[in-house]
Each structure stands twice: as structure tokens, then as C-alpha cells.
C-alpha positions as CSV (number, residue, x, y, z in Angstrom):
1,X,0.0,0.0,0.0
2,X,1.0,3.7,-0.6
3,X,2.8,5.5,1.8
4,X,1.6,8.8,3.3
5,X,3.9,10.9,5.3
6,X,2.5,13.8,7.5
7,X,5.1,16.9,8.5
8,X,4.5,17.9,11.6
9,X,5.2,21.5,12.8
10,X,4.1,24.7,14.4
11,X,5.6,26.6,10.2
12,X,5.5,29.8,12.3
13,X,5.7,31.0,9.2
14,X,6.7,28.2,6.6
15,X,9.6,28.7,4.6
16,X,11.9,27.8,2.0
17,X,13.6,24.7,4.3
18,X,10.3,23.5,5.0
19,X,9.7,23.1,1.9
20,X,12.8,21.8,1.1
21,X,12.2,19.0,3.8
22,X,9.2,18.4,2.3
23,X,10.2,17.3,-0.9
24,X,13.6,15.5,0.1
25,X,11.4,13.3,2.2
26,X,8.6,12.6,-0.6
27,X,11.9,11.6,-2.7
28,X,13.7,9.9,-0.3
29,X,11.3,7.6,0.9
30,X,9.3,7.5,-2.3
31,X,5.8,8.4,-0.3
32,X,3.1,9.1,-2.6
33,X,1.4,12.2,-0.5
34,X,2.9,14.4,2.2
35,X,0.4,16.7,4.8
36,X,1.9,19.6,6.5
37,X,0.1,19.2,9.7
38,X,0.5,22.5,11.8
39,X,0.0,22.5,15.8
40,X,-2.9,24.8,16.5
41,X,-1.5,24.8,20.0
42,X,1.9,23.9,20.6
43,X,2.2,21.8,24.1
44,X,6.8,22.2,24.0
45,X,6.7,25.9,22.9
46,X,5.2,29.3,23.2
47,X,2.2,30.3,21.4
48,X,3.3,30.7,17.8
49,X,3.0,34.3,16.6
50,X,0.7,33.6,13.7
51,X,-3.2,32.5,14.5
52,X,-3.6,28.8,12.8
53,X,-5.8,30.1,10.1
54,X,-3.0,32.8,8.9
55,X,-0.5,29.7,9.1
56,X,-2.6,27.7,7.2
57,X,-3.3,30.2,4.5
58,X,0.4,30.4,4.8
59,X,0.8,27.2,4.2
60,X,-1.5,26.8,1.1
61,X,0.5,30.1,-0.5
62,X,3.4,28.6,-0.3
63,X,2.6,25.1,-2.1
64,X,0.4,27.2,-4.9
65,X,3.7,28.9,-6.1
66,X,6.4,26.1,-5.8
67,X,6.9,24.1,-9.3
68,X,5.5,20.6,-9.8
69,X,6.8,17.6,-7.6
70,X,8.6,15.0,-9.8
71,X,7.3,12.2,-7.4
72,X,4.2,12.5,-5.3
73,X,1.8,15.2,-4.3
74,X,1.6,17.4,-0.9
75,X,-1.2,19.3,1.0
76,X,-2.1,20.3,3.8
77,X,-4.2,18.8,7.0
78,X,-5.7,21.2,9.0
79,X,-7.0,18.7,12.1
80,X,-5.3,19.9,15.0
81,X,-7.1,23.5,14.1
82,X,-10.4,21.2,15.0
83,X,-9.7,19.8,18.1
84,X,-9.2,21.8,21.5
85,X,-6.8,21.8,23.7
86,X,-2.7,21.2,23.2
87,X,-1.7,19.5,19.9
88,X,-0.2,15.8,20.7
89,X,0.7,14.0,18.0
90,X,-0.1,11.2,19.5
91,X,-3.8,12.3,19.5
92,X,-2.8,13.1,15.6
93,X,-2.0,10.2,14.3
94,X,-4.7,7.7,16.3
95,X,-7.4,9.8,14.6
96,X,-5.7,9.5,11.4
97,X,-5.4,5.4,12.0
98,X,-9.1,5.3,13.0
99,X,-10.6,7.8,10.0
100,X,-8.6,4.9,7.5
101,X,-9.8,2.2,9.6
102,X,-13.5,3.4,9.2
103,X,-13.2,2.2,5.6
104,X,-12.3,-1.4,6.3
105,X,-13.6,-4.3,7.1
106,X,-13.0,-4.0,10.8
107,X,-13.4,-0.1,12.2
108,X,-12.0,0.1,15.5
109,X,-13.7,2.7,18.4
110,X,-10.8,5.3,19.8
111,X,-10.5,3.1,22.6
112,X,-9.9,-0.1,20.9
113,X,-6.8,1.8,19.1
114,X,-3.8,-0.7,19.9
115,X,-0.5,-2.0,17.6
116,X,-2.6,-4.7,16.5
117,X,-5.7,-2.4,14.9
118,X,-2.6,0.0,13.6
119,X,-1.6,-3.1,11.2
120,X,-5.0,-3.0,9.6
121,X,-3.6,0.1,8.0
122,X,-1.6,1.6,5.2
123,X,2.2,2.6,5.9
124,X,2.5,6.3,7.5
125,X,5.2,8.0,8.2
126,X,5.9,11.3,10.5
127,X,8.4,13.8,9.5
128,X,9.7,15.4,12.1
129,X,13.1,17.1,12.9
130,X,16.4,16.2,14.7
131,X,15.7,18.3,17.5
132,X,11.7,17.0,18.0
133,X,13.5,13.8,18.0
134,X,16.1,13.7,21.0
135,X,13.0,15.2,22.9
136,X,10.5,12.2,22.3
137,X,11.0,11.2,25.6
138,X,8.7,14.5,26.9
139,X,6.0,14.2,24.5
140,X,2.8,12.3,25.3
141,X,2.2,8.6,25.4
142,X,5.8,9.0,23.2
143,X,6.1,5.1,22.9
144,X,2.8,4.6,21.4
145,X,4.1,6.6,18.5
146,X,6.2,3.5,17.2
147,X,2.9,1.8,16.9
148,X,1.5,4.2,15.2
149,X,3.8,4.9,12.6
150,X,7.6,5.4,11.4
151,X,9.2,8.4,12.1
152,X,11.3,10.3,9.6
153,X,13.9,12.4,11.3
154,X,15.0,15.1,9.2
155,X,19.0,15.7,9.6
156,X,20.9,18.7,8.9
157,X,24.4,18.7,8.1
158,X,26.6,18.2,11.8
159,X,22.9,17.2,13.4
160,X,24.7,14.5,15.8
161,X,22.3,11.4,16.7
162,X,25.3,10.0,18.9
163,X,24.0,10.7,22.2
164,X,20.1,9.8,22.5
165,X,18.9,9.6,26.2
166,X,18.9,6.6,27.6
167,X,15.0,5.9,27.3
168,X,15.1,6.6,23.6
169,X,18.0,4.5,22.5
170,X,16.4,1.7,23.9
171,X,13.2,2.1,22.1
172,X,14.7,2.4,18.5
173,X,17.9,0.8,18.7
174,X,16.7,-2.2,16.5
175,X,14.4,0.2,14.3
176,X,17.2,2.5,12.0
177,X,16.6,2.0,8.6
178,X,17.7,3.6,5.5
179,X,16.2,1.6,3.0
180,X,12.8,3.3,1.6
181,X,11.2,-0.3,1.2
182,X,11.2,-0.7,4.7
183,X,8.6,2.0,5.2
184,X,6.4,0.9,2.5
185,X,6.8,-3.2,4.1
186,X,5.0,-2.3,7.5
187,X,2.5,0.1,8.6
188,X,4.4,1.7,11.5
189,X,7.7,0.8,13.7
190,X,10.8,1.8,11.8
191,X,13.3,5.3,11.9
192,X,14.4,6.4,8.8
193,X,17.1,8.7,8.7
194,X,16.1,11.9,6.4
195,X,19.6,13.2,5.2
196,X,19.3,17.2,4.5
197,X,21.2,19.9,1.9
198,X,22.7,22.8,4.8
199,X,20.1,25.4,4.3
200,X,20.0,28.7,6.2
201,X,16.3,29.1,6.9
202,X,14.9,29.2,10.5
203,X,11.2,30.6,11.5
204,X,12.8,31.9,14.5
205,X,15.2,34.0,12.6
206,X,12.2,34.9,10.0
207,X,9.8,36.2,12.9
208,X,12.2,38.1,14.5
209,X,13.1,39.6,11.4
210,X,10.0,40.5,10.5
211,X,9.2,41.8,14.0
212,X,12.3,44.1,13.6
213,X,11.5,45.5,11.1
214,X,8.1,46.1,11.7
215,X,9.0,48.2,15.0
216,X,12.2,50.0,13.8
217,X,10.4,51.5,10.8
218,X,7.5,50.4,9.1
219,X,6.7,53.9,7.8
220,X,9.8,53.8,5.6
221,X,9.7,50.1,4.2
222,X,7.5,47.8,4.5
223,X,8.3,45.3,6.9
224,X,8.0,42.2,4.6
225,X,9.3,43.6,1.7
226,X,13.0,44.0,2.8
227,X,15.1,41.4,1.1
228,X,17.1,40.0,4.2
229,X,14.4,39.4,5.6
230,X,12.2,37.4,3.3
231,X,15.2,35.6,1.7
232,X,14.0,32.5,3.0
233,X,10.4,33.0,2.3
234,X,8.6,31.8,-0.8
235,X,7.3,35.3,-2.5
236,X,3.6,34.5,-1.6
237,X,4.1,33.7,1.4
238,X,6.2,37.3,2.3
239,X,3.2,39.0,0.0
240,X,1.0,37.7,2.2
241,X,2.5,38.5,5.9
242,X,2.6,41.9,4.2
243,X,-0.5,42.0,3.6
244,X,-2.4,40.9,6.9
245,X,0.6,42.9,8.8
246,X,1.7,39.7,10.3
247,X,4.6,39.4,13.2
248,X,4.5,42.7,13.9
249,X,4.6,42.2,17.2
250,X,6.2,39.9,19.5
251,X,4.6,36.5,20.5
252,X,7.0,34.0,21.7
253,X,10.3,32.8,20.4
């Protein structure tokens, strides 16, 4: 069965290495869709400085204007803007599981959700980055994760893996793989190791650019105009923080 991958993130605002991510790990693992999946509400960070509906118009900008993918297709999945409360990914991917299970032979209730029902499903993976990663141990119900898909741990160049904590290297020590077949083999279980070109983009850098320059002189350029600034945004997706006057002000880190 096809292999759908979903990118988790808070893309506070998305840019050009998210993007970038995005299509290294459609090619990489040869998936046949990838979902951005924003957090509505963050439970390891401060509020993001967007409100989810600007980051997923964000979002959408940004895949409008990029070329065609030569393998695979993306979107978006706007679910954890639906449900209240903090965004666990845990919470994530069950209700992905149980909305493909509904469709089979055997649906299983919320409750019923165990490694067993996960089988019944197609191959999913979760991209997520280095630095997500060596935090697992933090997240909620981090263990059930495995069941419920592989992760795909996105590496920049001199990201070092060498030192997981304790808890984690004994969950995946038997799990590494680099071999896209493994993904597509099982429904959920394996780490794949995403291998990424050095890129200079970072949200945080973006926002507090943007932020900058809204308060040290808006009145002489517009804040999301000025090139070092949006050098790691797509166009639209500058146009459009222009446009709705967006991190202006400051909202977290």
C-alpha cells in the first residue's frame, strides 16, 4: 500500500527549508502524498505568533507557487485547528489510524486503538526534525508513536544522533533503517534517517526579522518587503504577511 507521510510542525511562518524537507522526504522515501500538519497549539513551545488560520493560508501560498513535484503530491491537514486543547501528535495520528480504519472491514472505536488495529492500516510515516527527535522522551504517550507509525527524522548537516537519552536509545535501537522499502513493508515501527542539503532558513530568525523590522520603521519600508528578511520566504508567502501585517509584534520565540 502507498505510503503517506505527514510533517509535523508549528511553520511559524513556513519557509523555503520547510519546503525543502518536504520534498527531500517525498523523494527519499518514495511516499506518494505528504500533509503539512500544523499545531494549532503547541504543548513544548510558546504560542506561535501567527493564529492557525494565517499559518494555514500560509501554508497553502506557499505550495500554490512552488513548481510541480517529480514524485508525489503534498497538501495540507488542517485537524489539530479542529480539536481543542494542546496538539499531541499522539492524539494526531490515532485519529488518522481510526478515520482509514473506518473504511475497512473492521473499524475500531478510539478506545480499541492498539498495535494490533494500527496493522489493519496503510504505511504512515511522521516527519519530524532532529531536534523533536532527542526530545520524544517528553512528548505524550511517546512510545505509542512507534505503533502508530515510522518516524522520519529530518538531519541537517553536523545534526549529531550520537548521544540519545537513555529511554530513547532503547526504544529504536533495532528500528534504523535507510532503505525506503522498509517504510512501504509495515505500517508503523521503523526510523528512517532523512539526510538534508545545509540550508540557512529558520522561522525563529524569520519572525524576529519580520518583527524588527516592523517596529524600527515600518513607515519607511515595508516590513516584509526588505530582502534580508524574506530571503527564506517563498514570495507568496512574504506578500501575504505583508499583507495581513503579520509578526509585527512579538509572540514567543
Amino acid at each position: 500500500m502507498a505510503l503517506h507521510l505527514l510533517y509535523g510542525g508549528t511553520f511559524d511562518p513556513i519557509h523555503c527549508g520547510h519546503l525543502a524537507v518536504a520534498r527531500v522526504a517525498l523523494e527519499s522515501t518514495r511516499a506518494d502524498h505528504l500533509d503539512f500538519v500544523p499545531a494549532a497549539d503547541p504543548p513544548h513551545r510558546a504560542a506561535p505568533g501567527a493564529a492557525f488560520a494565517d499559518r494555514i493560508d500560509l501554508i497553502a501560498a506557499a505550495l500554490a507557487g512552488e513548481p510541480p513535484l517529480p514524485h508525489g503530491e503534498w497538501g495540507i491537514d488542517a485537524r489539530e485547528g479542529r480539536r481543542p486543547g494542546p496538539s499531541f501528535t499522539v492524539d494526531t495520528l490515532r485519529a488518522w489510524r481510526l478515520e482509514r480504519a473506518a473504511h475497512r472491514a473492521h473499524p475500531a472505536m478510539p478506545d480499541a486503538l492498539d498495535a494490533a488495529t494500527a496493522r489493519l492500516h496503510p504505511p504512515l510515516g511522521f516527519v519530524l526534525g532532529a531536534d523533536a527527535f532527542l526530545g520524544l522522551p517528553t512528548w505524550r504517550d511517546w512510545r505509542t508513536l512507534f505503533d502508530l507509525a515510522h518516524l522520519v527524522v529530518a538531519l541537517r548537516p553536523g545534526s549529531d544522533l550520537g548521544a540519545l537519552p537513555g529511554a530513547l536509545a532503547a526504544v529504536v535501537e533495532r528500528r534504523w533503517t535507510s532503505d525506503p522499502a522498509h517504510l512501504h513493508a509495515a505500517p508503523a515501527g521503523r526510523v528512517f534517517r532523512l539526510d538534508l542539503p545545509l540550508r540557512p532558513e529558520s522561522a525563529t530568525a524569520v519572525r524576529h526579522g519580520l518583527q524588527a523590522r516592523g517596529s524600527a520603521g515600518a513607515q519607511r519600508q515595508d516590513h516584509a518587503t526588505a530582502p534580508q528578511v524574506t530571503a527564506g520566504l517563498p514570495p507568496a508567502v512574504a506578500a501575504l504577511i505583508a499583507a495581513r501585517g503579520l509578526y509585527r509584534r512579538r509572540c514567543g520565540n
